[in-house]
N, C-alpha and C positions, 0 to 999 in steps of 0.2 A: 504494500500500500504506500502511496507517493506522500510526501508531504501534501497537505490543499494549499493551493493558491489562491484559488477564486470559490467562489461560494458554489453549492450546488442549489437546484428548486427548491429542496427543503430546507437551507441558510437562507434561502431570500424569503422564503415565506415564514421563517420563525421573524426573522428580521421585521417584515411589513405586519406582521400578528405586534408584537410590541410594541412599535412606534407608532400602528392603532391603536391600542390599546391606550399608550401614555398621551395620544392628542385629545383622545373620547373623556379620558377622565378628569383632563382638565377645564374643562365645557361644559361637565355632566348638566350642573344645572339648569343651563338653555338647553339643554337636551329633550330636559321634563317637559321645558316651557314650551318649545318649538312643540312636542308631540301631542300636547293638549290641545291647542290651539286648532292645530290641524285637526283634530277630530272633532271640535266644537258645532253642531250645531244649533237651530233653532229646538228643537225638540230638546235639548239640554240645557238651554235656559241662560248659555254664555255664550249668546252669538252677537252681542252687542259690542261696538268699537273699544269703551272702556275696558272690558272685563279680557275681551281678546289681544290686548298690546301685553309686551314684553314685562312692564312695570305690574301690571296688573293682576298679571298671571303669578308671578312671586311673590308681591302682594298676597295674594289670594291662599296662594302653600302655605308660606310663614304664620300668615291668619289662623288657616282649619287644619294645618299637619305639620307646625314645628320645624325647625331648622332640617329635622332629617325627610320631611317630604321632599326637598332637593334632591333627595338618591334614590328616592323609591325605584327598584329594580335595578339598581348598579351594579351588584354580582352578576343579575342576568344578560345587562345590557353589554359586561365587560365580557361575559363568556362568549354573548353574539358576535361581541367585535373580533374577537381575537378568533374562534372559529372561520368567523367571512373572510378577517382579513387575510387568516393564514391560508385558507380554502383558497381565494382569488389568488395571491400570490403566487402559491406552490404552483397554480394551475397558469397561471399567464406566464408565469417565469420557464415552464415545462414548454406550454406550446409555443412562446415565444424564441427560444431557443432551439425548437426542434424544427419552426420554419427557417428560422435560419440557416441554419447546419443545412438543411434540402437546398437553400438557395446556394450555398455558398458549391453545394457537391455539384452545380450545375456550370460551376464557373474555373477555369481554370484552372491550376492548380497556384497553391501561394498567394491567388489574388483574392482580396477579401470582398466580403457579402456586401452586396449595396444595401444601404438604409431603405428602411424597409418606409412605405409609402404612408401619409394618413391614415386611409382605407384600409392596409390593412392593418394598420395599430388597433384601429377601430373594428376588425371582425375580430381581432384575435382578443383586444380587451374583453370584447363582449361574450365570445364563446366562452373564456373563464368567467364572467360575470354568469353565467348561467347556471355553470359546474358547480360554485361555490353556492348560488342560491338554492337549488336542489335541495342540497345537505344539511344546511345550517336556517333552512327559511324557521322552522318551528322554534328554536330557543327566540328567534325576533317575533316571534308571534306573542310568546310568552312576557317577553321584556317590555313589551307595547303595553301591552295589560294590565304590565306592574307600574307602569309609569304613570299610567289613567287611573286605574284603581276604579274609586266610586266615585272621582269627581264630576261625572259626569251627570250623577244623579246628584248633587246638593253634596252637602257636609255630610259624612258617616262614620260613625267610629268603628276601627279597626276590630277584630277578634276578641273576642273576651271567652272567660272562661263560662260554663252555661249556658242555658238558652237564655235570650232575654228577649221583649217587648219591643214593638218597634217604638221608639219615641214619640212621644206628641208633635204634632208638625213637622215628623218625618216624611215627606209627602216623596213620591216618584212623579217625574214629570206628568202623566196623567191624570194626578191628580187624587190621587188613591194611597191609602195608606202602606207605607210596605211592609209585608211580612217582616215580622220577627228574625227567621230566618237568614233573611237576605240582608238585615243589618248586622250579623258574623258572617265576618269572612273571614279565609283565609290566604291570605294574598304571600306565601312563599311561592318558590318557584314551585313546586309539585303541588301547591296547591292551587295555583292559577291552571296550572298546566289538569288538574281534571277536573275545575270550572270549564275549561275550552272544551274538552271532551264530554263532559254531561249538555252542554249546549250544541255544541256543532257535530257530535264525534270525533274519532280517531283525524279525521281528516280536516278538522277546524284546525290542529296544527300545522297546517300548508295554508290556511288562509293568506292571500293575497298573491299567492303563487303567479299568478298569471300576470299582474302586473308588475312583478318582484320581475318576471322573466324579461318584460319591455325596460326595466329600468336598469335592464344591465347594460345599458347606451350609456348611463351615465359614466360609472367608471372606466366603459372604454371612451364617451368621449376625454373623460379627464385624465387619463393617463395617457393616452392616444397625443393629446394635444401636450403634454409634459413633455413626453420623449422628444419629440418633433419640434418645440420650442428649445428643448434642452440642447439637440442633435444642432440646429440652426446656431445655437449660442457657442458652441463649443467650436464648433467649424470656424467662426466668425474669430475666435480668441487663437485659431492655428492649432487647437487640441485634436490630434489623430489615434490618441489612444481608445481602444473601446471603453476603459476602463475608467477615462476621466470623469471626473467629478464634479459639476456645481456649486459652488460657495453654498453656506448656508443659508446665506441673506436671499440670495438668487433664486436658490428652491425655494425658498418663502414666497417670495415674490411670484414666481412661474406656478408655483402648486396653488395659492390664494386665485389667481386668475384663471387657469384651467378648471377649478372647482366651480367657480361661479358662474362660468359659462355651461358647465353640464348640470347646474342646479334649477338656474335661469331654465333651460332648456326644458328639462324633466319635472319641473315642478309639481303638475296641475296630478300626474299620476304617483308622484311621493304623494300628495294628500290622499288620493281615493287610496291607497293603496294603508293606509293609517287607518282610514273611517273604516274600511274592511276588517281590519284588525282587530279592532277597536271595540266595535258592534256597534257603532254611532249609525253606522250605514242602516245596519236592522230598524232602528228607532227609527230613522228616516224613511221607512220601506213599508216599515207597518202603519204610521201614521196618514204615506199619505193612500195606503189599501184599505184606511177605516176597519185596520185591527189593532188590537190588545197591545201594547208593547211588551217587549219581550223580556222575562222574568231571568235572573242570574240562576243559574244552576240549574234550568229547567230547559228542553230541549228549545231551539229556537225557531224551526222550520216546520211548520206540520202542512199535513193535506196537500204536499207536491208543492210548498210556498222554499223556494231554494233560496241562498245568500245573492243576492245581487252583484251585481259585475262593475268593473273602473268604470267602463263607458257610461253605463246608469248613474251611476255616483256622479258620474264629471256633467250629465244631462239634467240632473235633477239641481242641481248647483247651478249651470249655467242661468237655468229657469227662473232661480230664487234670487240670484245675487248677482249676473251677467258675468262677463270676462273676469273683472275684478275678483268676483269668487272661489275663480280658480287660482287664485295666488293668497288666499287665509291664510296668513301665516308665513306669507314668505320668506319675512326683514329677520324673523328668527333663525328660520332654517337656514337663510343666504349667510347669515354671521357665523351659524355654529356649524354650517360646510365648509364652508371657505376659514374659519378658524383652525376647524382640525385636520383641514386637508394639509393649510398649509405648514402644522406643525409634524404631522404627518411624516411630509417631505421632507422636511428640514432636519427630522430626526431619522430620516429612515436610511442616509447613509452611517451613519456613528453608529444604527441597531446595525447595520450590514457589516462594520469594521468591527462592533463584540461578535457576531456571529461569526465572522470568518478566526476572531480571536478564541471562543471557543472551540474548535471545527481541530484547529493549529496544537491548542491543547489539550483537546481529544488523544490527538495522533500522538503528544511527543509522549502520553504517559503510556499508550499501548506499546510505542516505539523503547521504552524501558524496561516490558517485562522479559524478562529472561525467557 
């Protein structure tokens, strides 16, 4: 076994798993904020300008859930991330390199692979945007869930021990008192995770799936657009190495921009793709079928009535609120993408230098056994 030089898939994908991980958790809080927001609607009673800005919304935590409402679902949310990120990586770093290598075996010998074009940064982002979403969509189903909680129904207190009474002026948005029941919960992760399965089934945990699969544009356009800015920049300074690097300021700066262009872009189906998760969309589905709204822990489809699609989410939005509707939420989401894209970046060559610094000290202690 050689000394390593250079990282393999699985070094760049531990590498982009951590330096997701460390951008995500610096942000968590607009995390929260950003994902409520986007699921708010009028059947939940915070679809008004005040209660949906930035201020508002944190406001609103520190009010009904205490300083730790800012992390609700942080373990899960760090597990999705490091899961996605390491998923996307290993997988873009694989096919990415293994188009190479075919391009290059097409070209003379000694002479190197041409830079590989937009278009296909952009298939090949997006085929790993896919792979990873597969695998890893249920723990984000999960994390969604923990992040919303009950605020969508009003103020609710957490799990207690016994049964207890639902409170006075406990109301659900229809207007009815809610069970007992449904004011414990249990909001860990296996216990959301078989709330989603007493409502949706086994398969509520792919909820959004379909439009999880259309947003794998984002990341390839964002990394598509990184490389290819990066590739221009590096040519430009007379750098021929494959190997060169970016200042850190520079990834900052190229990763905050490529982020916000694929955020800008993707917007309207990061929201439906929330409200699906969420069950915001259900509320909205039954209300306007003139049924029941739909009860926590109790199945949520009956008589052939299925979960609704992005398209309907994004039609029924358009209806209520016009173009502007589809951007609820953006000035959050636009700050904590482009926040943690761009830290992202700017740490994700130092994760790739411990990774390849691990990998080196792997080898020399094997390299000393007798």
């Amino acid at each position: 076994m050689s000394k390593p030089t250079q990282l393999t898939p699985f070094g760049y994908a531990l590498a982009g798993a951590l330096g997701g991980c460390f951008s995500n958790a610096l942000v968590y809080p607009l995390d929260i904020v950003k994902t409520r927001i986007q699921a708010a609607t009028a059947e939940s009673g915070a679809s008004d300008e005040e209660k949906l800005s930035i201020l508002g919304v944190l406001e609103r935590i520190l009010r009904e859930e205490g300083f730790m409402g800012y992390y609700k679902g942080f373990m899960a949310t760090m597990l999705n991330t490091f899961s996605m990120q390491y998923a996307y990586f290993f997988f873009y770093s694989f096919v990415r390199s293994s188009y190479i290598k075919r391009l290059a075996a097409k070209r003379p010998a000694g002479s190197a692979a041409p830079p590989l074009s937009t278009a296909a940064e952009l298939l090949l982002g997006a085929a790993a945007g896919a792979m990873a979403q597969i695998f890893t969509i249920p723990v984000a189903v999960i994390a969604t869930r923990q992040q919303i909680g009950r605020s969508l129904d009003g103020p609710k207190k957490p799990k207690s021990k016994g049964k207890g009474k639902a409170a006075e002026g406990d109301v659900e948005s229809n207007g009815s008192v809610s069970d007992g029941e449904e004011d414990e919960y249990d909001d860990s992760f296996l216990g959301v995770a078989r709330e989603i399965i007493a409502e949706e089934g086994v398969s509520g945990l792919w909820l959004g799936l379909k439009p999880g699969l259309v947003l794998t544009v984002n990341p390839a356009i964002t990394y598509g657009m990184y490389e290819r800015v990066k590739s221009v920049m590096l040519i430009a300074k007379g750098e021929t190495n494959a190997n060169a690097k970016l200042s850190p300021w520079m990834a900052f700066t190229v990763g905050a921009l490529s982020k916000a262009l694929a955020t800008v872009v993707t917007y309207p189906y990061i929201m439906a793709k929330v409200r699906i998760q969420a069950r915001s969309a259900d509320a909205e589905d039954a209300e306007e079928e003139h049924l029941s709204l739909p009860k926590h822990n109790k199945p949520h489809h009956k008589s052939g009535h299925h979960h609704v699609g992005a398209l309907t989410v994004l039609a029924r939005v358009w209806r209520r609120n016009g173009f502007l509707g589809w951007y609820q939420g953006m000035s959050a989401q636009l700050i904590k993408a482009v926040v943690t894209q761009a830290f992202l970046f700017m740490s994700k060559d130092q994760f790739e230098h411990w990774a390849l610094a691990i990998m080196v000290l792997f080898y020399r202690l094997r390299s000393a056994k007798p």
